[in-house]
C-alpha positions as CSV (number, residue, x, y, z in Angstrom):
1,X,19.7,52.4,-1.3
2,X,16.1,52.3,-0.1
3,X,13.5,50.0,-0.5
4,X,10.9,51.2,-3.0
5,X,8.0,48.4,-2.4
6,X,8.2,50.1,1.8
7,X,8.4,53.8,0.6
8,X,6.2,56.1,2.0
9,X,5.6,59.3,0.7
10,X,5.4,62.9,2.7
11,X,2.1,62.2,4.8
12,X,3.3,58.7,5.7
13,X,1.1,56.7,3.6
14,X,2.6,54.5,1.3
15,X,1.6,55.1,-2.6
16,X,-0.8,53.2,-4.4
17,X,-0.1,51.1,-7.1
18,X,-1.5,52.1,-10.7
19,X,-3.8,49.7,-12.0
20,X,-1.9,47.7,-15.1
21,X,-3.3,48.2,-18.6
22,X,-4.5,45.0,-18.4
23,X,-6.4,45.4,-15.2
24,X,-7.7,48.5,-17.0
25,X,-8.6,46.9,-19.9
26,X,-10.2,43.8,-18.1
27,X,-12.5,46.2,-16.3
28,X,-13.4,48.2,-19.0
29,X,-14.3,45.2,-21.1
30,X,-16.4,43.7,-18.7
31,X,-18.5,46.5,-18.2
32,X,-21.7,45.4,-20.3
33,X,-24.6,47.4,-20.5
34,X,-28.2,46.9,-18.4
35,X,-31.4,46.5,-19.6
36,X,-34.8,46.8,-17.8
37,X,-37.4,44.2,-18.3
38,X,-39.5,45.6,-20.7
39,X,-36.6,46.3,-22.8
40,X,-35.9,42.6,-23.3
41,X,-39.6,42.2,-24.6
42,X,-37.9,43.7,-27.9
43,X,-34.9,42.3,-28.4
44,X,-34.3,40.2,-31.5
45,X,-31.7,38.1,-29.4
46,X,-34.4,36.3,-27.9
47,X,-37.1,33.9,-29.0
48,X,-40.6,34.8,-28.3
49,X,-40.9,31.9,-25.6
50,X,-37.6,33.0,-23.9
51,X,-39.4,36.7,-24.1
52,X,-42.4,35.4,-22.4
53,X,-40.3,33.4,-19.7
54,X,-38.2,36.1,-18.9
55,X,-41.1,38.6,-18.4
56,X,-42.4,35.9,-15.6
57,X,-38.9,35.3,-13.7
58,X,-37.4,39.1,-14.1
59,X,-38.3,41.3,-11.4
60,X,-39.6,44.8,-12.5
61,X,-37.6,47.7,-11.8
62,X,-34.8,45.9,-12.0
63,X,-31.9,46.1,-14.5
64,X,-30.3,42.8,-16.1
65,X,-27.5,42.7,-18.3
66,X,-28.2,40.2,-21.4
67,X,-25.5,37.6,-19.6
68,X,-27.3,38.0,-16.1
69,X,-30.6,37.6,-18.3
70,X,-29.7,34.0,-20.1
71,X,-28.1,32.8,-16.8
72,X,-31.4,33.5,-15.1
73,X,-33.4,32.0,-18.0
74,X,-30.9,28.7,-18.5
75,X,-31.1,28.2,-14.4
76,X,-35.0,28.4,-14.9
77,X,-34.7,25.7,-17.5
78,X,-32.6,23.3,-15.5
79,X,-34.7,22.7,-12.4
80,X,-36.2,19.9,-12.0
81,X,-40.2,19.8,-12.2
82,X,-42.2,19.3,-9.0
């Protein structure tokens, strides 16, 4: 009986393993979509002063998803004034 974790196939290489449905689902569900800058200026799940900050501390051109966006905008609002 051979061992089927060591089996190679024809060319020599040894299979690779299928992703699981839950690695599938994991990376399906964390795909979130981006947003440029401007396109945060009019969304209705932010306040008018988180708009305005956010417009100051995300770069143009860039593309933020809304999680990367309040991480940004929370570590802005936890440093410590000079």
């Amino acid at each position: 009986m051979a061992d089927t974790d060591n089996q190679e196939n024809e060319t020599g290489a040894t299979p690779a393993a299928a992703p699981t449905k839950k690695e599938t689902a994991t990376s399906a569900d964390s795909v979130e979509p981006r947003f440029a800058k401007e396109q945060f200026q009019e969304s209705q799940q932010f306040t008018q002063i988180e708009k305005d900050t956010l417009n100051v501390l995300l770069d143009d051109g860039q593309n933020y998803t809304i999680s990367e966006a309040r991480r940004i905008l929370a570590d802005w609002l936890k440093k410590e004034v000079e």
